[in-house]
mmCIF file of the protein (N, C-alpha, C, O) and its ligand, coordinates in Angstrom:
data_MODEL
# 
_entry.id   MODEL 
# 
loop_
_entity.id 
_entity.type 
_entity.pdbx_number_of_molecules 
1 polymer     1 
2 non-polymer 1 
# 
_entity_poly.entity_id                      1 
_entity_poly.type                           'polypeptide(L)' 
_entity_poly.nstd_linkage                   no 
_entity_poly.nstd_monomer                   no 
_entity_poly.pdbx_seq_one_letter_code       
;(UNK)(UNK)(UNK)(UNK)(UNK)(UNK)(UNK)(UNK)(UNK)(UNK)(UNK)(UNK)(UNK)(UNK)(UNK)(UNK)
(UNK)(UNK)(UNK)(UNK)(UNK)(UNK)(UNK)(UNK)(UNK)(UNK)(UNK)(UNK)(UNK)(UNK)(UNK)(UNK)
(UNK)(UNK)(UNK)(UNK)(UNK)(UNK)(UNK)(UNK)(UNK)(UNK)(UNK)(UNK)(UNK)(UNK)(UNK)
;
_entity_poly.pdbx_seq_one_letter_code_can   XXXXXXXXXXXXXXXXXXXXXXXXXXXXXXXXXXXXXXXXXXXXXXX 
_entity_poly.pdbx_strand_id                 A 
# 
loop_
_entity_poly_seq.entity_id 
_entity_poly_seq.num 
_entity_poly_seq.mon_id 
_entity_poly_seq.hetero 
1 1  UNK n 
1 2  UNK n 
1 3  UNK n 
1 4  UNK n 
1 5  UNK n 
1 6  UNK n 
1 7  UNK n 
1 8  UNK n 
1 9  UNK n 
1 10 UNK n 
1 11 UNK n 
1 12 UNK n 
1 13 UNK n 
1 14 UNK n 
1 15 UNK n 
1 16 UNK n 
1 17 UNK n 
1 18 UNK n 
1 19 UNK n 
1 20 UNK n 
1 21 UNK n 
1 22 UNK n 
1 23 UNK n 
1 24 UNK n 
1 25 UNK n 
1 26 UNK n 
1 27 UNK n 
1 28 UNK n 
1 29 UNK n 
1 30 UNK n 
1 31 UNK n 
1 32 UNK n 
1 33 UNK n 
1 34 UNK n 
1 35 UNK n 
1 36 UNK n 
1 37 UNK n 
1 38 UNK n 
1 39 UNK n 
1 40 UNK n 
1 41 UNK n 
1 42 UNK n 
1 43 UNK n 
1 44 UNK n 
1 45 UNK n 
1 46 UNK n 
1 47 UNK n 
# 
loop_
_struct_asym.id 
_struct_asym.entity_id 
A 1 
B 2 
# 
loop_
_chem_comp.id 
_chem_comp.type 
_chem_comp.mon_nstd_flag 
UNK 'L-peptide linking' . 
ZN  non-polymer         . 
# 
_pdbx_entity_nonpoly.entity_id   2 
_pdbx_entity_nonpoly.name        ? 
_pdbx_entity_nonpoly.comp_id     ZN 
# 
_pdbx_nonpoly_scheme.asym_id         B 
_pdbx_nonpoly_scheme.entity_id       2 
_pdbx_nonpoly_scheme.mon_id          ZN 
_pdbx_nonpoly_scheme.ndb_seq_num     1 
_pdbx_nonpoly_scheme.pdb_seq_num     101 
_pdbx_nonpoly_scheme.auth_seq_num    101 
_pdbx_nonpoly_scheme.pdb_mon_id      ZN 
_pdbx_nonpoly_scheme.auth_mon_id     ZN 
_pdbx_nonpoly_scheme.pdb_strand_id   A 
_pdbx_nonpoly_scheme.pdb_ins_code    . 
# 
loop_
_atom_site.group_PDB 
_atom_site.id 
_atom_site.type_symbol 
_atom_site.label_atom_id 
_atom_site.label_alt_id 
_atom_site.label_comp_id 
_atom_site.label_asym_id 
_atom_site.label_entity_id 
_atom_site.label_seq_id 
_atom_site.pdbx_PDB_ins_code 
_atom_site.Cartn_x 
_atom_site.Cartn_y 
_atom_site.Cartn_z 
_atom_site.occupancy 
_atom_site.B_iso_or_equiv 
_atom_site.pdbx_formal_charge 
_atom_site.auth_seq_id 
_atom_site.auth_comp_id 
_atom_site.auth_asym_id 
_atom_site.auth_atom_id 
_atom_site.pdbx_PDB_model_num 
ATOM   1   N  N  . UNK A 1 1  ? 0.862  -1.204 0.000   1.00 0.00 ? 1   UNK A N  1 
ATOM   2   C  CA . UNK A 1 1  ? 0.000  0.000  0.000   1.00 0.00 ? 1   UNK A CA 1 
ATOM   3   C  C  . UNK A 1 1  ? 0.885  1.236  0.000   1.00 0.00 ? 1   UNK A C  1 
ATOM   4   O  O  . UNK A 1 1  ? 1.767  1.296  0.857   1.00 0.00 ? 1   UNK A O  1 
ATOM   5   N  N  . UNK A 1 2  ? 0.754  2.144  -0.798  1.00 0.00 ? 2   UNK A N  1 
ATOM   6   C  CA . UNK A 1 2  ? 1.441  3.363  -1.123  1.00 0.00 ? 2   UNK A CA 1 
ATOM   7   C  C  . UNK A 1 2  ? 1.461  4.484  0.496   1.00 0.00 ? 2   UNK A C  1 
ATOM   8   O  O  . UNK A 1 2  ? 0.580  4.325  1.341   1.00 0.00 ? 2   UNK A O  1 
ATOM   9   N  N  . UNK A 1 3  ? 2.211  5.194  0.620   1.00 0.00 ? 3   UNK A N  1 
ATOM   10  C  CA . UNK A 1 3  ? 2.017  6.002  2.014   1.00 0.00 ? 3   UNK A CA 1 
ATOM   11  C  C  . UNK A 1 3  ? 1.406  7.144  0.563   1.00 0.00 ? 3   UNK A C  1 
ATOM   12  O  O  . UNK A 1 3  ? 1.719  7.354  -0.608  1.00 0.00 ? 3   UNK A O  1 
ATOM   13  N  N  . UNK A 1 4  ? 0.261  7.692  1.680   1.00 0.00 ? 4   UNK A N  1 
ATOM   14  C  CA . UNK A 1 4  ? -0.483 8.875  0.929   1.00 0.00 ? 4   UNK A CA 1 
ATOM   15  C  C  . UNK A 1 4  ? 0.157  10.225 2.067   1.00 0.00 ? 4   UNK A C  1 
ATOM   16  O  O  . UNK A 1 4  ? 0.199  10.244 3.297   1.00 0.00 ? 4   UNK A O  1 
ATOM   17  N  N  . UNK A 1 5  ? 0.534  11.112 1.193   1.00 0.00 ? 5   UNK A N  1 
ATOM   18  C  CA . UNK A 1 5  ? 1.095  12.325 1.866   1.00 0.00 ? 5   UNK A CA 1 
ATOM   19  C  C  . UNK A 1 5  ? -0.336 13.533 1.276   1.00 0.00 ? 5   UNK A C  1 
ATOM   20  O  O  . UNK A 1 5  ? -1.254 13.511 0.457   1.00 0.00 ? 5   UNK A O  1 
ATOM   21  N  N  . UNK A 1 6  ? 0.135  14.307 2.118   1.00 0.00 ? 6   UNK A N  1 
ATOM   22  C  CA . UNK A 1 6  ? -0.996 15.223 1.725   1.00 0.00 ? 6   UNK A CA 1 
ATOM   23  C  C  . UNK A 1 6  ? -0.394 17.131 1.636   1.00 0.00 ? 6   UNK A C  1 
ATOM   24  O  O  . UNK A 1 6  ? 0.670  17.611 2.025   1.00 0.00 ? 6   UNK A O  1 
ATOM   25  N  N  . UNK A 1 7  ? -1.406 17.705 1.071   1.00 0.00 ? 7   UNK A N  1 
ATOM   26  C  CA . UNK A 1 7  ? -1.268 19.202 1.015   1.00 0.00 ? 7   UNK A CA 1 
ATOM   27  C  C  . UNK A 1 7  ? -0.695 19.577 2.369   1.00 0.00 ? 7   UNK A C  1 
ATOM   28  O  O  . UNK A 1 7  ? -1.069 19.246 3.494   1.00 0.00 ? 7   UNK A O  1 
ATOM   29  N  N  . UNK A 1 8  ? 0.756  20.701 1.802   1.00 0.00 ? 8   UNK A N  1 
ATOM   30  C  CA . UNK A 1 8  ? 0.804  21.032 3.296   1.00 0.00 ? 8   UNK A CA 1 
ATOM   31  C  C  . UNK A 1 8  ? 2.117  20.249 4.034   1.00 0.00 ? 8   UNK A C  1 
ATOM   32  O  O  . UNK A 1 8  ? 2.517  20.648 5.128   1.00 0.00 ? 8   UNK A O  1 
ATOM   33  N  N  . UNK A 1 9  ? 2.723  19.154 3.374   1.00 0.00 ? 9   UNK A N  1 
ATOM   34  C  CA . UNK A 1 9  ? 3.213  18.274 4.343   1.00 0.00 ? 9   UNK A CA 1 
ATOM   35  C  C  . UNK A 1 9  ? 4.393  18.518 3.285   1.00 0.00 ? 9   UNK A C  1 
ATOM   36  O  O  . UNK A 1 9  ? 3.997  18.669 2.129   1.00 0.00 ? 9   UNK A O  1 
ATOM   37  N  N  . UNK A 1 10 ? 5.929  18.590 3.512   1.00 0.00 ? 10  UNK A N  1 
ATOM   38  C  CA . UNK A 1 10 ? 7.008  18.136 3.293   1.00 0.00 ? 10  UNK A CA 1 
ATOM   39  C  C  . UNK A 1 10 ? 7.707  17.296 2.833   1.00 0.00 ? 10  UNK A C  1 
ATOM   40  O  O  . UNK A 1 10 ? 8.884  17.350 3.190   1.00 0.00 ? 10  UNK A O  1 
ATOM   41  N  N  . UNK A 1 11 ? 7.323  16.226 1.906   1.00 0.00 ? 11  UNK A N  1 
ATOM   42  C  CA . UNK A 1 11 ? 7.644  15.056 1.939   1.00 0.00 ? 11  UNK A CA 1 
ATOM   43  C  C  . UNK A 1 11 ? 8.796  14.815 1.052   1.00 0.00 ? 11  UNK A C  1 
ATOM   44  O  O  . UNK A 1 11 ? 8.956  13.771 0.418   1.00 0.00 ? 11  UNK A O  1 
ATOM   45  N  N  . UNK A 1 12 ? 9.604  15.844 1.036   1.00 0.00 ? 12  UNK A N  1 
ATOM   46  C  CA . UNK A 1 12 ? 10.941 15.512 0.130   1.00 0.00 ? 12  UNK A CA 1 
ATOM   47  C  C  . UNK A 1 12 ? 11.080 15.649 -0.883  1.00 0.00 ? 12  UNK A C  1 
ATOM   48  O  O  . UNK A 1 12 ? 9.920  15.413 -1.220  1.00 0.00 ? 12  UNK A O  1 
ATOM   49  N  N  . UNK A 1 13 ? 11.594 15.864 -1.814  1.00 0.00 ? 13  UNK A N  1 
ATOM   50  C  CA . UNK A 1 13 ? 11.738 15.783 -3.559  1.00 0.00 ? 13  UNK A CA 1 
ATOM   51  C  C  . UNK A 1 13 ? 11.450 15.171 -4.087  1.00 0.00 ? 13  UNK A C  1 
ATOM   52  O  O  . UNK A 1 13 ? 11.598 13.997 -3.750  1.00 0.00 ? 13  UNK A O  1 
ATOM   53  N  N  . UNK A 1 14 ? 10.905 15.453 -5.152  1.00 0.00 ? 14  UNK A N  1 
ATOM   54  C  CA . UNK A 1 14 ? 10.263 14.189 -6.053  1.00 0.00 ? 14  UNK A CA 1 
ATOM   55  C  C  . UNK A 1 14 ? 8.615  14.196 -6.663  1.00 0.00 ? 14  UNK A C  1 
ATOM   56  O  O  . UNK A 1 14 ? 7.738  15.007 -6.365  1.00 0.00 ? 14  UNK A O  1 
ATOM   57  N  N  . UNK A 1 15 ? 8.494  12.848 -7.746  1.00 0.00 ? 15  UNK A N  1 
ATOM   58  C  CA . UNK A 1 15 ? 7.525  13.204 -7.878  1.00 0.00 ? 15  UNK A CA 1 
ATOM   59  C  C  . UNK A 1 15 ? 6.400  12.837 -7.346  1.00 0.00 ? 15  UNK A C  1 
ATOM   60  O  O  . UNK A 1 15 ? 6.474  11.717 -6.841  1.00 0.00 ? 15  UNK A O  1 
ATOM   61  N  N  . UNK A 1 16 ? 5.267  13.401 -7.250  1.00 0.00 ? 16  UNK A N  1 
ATOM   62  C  CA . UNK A 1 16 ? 3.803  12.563 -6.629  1.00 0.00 ? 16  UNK A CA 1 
ATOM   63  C  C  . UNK A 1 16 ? 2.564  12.864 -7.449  1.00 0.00 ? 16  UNK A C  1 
ATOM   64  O  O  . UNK A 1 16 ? 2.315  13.825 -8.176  1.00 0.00 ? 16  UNK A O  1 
ATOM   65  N  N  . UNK A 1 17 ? 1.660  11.501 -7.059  1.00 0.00 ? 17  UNK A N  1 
ATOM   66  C  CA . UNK A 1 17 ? 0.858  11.682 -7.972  1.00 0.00 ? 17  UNK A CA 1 
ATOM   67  C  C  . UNK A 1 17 ? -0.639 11.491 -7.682  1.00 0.00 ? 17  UNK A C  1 
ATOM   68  O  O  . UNK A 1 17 ? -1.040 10.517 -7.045  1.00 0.00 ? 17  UNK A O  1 
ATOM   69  N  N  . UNK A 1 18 ? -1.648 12.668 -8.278  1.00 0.00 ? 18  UNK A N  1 
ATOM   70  C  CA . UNK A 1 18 ? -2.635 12.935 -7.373  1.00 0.00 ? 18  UNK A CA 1 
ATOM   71  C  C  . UNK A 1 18 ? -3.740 11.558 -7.596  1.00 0.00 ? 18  UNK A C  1 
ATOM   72  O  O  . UNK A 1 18 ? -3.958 10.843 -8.574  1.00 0.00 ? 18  UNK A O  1 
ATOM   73  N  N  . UNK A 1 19 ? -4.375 11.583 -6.001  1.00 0.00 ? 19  UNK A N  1 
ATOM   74  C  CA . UNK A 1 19 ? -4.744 10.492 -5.732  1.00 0.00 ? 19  UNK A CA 1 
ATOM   75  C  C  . UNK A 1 19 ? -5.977 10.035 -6.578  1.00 0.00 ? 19  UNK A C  1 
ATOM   76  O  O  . UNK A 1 19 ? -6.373 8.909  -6.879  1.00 0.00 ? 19  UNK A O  1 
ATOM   77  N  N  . UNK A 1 20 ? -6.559 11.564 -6.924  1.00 0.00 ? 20  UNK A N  1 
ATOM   78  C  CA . UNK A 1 20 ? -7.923 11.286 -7.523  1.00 0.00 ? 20  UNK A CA 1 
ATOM   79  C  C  . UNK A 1 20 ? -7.960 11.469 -9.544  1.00 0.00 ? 20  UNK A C  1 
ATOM   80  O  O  . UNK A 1 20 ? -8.747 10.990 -10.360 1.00 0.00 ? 20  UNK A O  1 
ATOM   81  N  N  . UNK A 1 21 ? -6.907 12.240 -9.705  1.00 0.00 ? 21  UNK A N  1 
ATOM   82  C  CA . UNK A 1 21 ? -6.888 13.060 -11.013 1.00 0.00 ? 21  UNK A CA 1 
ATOM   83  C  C  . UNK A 1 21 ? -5.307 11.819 -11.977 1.00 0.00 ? 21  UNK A C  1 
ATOM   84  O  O  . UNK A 1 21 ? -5.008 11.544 -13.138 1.00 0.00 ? 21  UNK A O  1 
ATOM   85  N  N  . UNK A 1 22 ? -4.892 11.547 -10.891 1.00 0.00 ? 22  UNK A N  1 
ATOM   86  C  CA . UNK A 1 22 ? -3.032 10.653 -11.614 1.00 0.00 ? 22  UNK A CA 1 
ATOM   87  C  C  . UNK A 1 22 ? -2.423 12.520 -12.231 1.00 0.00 ? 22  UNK A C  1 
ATOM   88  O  O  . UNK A 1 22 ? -1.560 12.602 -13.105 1.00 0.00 ? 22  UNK A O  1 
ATOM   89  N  N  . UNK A 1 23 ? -2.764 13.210 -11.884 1.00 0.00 ? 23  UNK A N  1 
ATOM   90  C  CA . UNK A 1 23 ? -2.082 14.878 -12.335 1.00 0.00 ? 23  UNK A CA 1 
ATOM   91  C  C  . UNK A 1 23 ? -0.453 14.449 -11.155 1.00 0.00 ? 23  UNK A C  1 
ATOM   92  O  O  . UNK A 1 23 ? -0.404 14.091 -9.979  1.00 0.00 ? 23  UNK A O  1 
ATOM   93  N  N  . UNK A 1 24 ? 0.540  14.684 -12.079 1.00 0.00 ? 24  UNK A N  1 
ATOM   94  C  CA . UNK A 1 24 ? 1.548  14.618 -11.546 1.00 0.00 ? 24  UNK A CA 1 
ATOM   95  C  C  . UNK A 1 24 ? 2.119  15.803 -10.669 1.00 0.00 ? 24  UNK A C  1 
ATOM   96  O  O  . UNK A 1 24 ? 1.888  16.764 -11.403 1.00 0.00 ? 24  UNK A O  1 
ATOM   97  N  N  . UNK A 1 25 ? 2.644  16.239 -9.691  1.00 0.00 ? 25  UNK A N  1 
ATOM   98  C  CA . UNK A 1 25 ? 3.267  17.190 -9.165  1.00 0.00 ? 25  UNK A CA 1 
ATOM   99  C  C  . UNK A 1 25 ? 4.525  17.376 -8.529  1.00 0.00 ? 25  UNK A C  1 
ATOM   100 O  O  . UNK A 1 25 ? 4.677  17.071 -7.346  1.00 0.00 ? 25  UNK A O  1 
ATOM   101 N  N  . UNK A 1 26 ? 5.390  17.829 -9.188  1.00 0.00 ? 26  UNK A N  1 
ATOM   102 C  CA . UNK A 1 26 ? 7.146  17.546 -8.276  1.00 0.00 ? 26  UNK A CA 1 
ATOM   103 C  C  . UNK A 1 26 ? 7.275  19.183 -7.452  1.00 0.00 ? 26  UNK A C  1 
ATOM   104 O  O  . UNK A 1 26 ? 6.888  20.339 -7.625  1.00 0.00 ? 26  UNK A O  1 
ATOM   105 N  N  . UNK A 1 27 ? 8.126  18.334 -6.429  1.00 0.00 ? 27  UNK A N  1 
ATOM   106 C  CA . UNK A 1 27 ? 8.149  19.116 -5.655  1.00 0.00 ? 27  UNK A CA 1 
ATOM   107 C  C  . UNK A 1 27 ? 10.088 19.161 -4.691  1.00 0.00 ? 27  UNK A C  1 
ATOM   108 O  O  . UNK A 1 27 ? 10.638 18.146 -4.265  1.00 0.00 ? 27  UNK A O  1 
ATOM   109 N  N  . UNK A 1 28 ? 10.635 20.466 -4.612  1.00 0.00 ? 28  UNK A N  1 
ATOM   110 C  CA . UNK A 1 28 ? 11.930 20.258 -4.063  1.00 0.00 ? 28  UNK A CA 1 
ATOM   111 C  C  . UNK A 1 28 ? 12.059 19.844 -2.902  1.00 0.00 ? 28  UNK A C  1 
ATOM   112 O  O  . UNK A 1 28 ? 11.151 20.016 -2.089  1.00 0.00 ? 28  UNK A O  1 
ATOM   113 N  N  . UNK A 1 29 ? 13.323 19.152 -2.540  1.00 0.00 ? 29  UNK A N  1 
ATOM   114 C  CA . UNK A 1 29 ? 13.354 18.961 -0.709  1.00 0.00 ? 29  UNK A CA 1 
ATOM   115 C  C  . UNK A 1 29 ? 12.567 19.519 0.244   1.00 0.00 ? 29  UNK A C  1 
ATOM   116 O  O  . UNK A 1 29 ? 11.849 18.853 0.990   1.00 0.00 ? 29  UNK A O  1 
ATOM   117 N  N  . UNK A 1 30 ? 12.685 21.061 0.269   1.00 0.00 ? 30  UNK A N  1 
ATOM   118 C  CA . UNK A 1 30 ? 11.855 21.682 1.130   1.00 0.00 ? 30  UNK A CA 1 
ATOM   119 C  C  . UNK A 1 30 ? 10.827 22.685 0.758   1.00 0.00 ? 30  UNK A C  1 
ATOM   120 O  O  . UNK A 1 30 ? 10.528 23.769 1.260   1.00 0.00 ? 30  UNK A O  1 
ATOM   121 N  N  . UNK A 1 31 ? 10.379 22.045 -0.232  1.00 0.00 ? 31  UNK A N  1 
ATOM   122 C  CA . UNK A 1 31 ? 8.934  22.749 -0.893  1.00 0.00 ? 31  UNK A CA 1 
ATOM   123 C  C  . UNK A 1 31 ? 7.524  21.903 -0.127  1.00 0.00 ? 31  UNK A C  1 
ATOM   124 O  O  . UNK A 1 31 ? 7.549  20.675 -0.053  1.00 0.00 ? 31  UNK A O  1 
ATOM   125 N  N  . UNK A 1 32 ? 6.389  22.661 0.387   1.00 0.00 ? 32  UNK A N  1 
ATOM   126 C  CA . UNK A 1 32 ? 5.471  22.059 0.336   1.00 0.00 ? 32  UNK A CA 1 
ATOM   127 C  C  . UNK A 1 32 ? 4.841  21.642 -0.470  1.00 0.00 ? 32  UNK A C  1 
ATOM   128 O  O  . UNK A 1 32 ? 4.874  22.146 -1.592  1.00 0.00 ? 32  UNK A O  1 
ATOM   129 N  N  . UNK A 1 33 ? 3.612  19.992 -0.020  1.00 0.00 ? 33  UNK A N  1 
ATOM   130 C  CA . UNK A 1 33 ? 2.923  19.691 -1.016  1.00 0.00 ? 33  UNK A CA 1 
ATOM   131 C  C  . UNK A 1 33 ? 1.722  20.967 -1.596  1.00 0.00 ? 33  UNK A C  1 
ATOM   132 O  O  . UNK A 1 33 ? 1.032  21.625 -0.818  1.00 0.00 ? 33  UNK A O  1 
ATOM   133 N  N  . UNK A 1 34 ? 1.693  21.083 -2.877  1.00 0.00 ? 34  UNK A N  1 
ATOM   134 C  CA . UNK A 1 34 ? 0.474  21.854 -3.027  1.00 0.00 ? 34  UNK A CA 1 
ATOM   135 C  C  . UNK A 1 34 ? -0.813 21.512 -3.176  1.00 0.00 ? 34  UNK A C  1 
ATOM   136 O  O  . UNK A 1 34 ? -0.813 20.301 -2.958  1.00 0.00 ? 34  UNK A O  1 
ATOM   137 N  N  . UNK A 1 35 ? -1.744 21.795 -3.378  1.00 0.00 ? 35  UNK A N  1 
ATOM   138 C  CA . UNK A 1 35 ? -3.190 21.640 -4.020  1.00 0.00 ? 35  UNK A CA 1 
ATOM   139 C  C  . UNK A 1 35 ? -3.150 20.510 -5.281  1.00 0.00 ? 35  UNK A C  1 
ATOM   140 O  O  . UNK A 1 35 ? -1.930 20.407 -5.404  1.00 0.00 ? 35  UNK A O  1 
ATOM   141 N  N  . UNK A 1 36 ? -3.701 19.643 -6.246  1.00 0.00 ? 36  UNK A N  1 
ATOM   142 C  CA . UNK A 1 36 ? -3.660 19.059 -7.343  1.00 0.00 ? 36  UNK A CA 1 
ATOM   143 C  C  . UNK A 1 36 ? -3.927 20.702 -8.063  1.00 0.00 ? 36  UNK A C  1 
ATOM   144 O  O  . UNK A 1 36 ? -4.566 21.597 -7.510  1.00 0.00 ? 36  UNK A O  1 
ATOM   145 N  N  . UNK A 1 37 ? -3.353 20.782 -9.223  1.00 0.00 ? 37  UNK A N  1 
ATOM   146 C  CA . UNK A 1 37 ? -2.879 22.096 -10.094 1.00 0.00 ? 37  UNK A CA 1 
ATOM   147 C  C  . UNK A 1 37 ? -4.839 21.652 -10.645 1.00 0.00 ? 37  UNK A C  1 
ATOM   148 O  O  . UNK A 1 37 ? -5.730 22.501 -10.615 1.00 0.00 ? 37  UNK A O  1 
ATOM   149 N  N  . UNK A 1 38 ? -5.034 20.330 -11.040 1.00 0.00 ? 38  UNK A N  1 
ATOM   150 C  CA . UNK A 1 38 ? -6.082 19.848 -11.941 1.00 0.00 ? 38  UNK A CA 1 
ATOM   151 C  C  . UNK A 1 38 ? -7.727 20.035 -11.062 1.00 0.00 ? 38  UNK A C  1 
ATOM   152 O  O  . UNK A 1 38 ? -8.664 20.795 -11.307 1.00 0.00 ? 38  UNK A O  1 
ATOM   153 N  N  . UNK A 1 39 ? -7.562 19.078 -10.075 1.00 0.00 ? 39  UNK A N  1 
ATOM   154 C  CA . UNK A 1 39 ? -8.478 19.153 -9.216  1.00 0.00 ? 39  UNK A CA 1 
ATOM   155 C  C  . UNK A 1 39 ? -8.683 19.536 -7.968  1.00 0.00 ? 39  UNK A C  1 
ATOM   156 O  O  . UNK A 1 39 ? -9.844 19.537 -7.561  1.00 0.00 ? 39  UNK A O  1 
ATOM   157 N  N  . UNK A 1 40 ? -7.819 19.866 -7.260  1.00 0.00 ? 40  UNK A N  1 
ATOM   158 C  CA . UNK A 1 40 ? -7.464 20.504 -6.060  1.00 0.00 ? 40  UNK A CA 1 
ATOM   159 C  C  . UNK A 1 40 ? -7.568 19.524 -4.870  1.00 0.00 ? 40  UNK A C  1 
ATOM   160 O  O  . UNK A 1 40 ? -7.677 19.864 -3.692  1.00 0.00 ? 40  UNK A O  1 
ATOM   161 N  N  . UNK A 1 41 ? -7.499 17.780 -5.523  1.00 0.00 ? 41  UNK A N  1 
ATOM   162 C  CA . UNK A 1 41 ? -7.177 17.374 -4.236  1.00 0.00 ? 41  UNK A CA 1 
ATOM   163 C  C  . UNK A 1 41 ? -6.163 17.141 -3.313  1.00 0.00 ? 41  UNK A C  1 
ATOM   164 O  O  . UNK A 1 41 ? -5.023 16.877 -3.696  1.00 0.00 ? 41  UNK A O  1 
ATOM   165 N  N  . UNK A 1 42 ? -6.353 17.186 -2.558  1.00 0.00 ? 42  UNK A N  1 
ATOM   166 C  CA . UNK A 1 42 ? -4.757 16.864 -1.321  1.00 0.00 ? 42  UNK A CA 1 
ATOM   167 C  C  . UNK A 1 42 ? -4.243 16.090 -0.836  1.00 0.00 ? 42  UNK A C  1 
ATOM   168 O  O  . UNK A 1 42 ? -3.504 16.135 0.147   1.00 0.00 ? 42  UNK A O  1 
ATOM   169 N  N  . UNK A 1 43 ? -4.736 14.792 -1.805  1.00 0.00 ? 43  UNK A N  1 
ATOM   170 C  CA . UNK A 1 43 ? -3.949 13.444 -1.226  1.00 0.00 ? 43  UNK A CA 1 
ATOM   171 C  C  . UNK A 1 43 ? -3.408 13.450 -2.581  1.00 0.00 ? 43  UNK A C  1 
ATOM   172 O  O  . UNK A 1 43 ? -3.817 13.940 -3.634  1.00 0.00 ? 43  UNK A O  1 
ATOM   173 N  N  . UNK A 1 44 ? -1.916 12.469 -2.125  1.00 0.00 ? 44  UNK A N  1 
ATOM   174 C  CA . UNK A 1 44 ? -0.912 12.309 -2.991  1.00 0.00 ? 44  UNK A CA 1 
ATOM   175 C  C  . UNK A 1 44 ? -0.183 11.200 -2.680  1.00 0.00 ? 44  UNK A C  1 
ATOM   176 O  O  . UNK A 1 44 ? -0.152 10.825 -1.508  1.00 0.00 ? 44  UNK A O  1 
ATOM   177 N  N  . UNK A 1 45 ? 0.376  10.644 -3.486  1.00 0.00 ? 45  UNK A N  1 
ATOM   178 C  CA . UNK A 1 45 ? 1.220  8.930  -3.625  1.00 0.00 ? 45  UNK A CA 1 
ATOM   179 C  C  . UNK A 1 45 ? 2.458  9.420  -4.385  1.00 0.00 ? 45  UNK A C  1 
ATOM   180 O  O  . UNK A 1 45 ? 2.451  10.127 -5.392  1.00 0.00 ? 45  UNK A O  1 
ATOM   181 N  N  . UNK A 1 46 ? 3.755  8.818  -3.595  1.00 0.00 ? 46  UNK A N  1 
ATOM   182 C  CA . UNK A 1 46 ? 5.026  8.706  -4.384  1.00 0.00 ? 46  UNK A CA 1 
ATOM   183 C  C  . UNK A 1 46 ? 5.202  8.276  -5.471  1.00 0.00 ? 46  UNK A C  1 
ATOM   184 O  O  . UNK A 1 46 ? 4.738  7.139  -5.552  1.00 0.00 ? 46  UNK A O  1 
ATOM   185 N  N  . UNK A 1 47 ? 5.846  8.767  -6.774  1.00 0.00 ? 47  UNK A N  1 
ATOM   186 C  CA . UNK A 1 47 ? 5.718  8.498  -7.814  1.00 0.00 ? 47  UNK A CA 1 
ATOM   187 C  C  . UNK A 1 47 ? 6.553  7.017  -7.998  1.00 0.00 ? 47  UNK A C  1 
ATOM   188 O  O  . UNK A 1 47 ? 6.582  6.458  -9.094  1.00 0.00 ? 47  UNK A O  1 
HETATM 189 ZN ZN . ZN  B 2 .  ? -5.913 15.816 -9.070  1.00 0.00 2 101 ZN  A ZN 1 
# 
């Protein structure tokens, strides 16, 4: 089972991918997660 990270949370570099839309989003070491750009949801899975 994938760890789901969410909006808001830190989770390191890389890419993730939204839980509801598959809309991809990368993000730097210390960038927060954002919104889905597509649908605005806030769960997310390591790419
Ligand atoms: Zn989405």
């Amino acid at each position: 089972m994938d760890h789901v990270v969410k909006t808001g949370e830190k989770p390191g570099s890389g890419t993730y991918v939204c839980t509801n839309c598959s809309q991809q989003v990368s993000v730097d070491e210390y960038d927060k997660l954002p919104p889905c750009p597509r649908c605005t949801n806030n769960e997310f899975v390591r790419k």
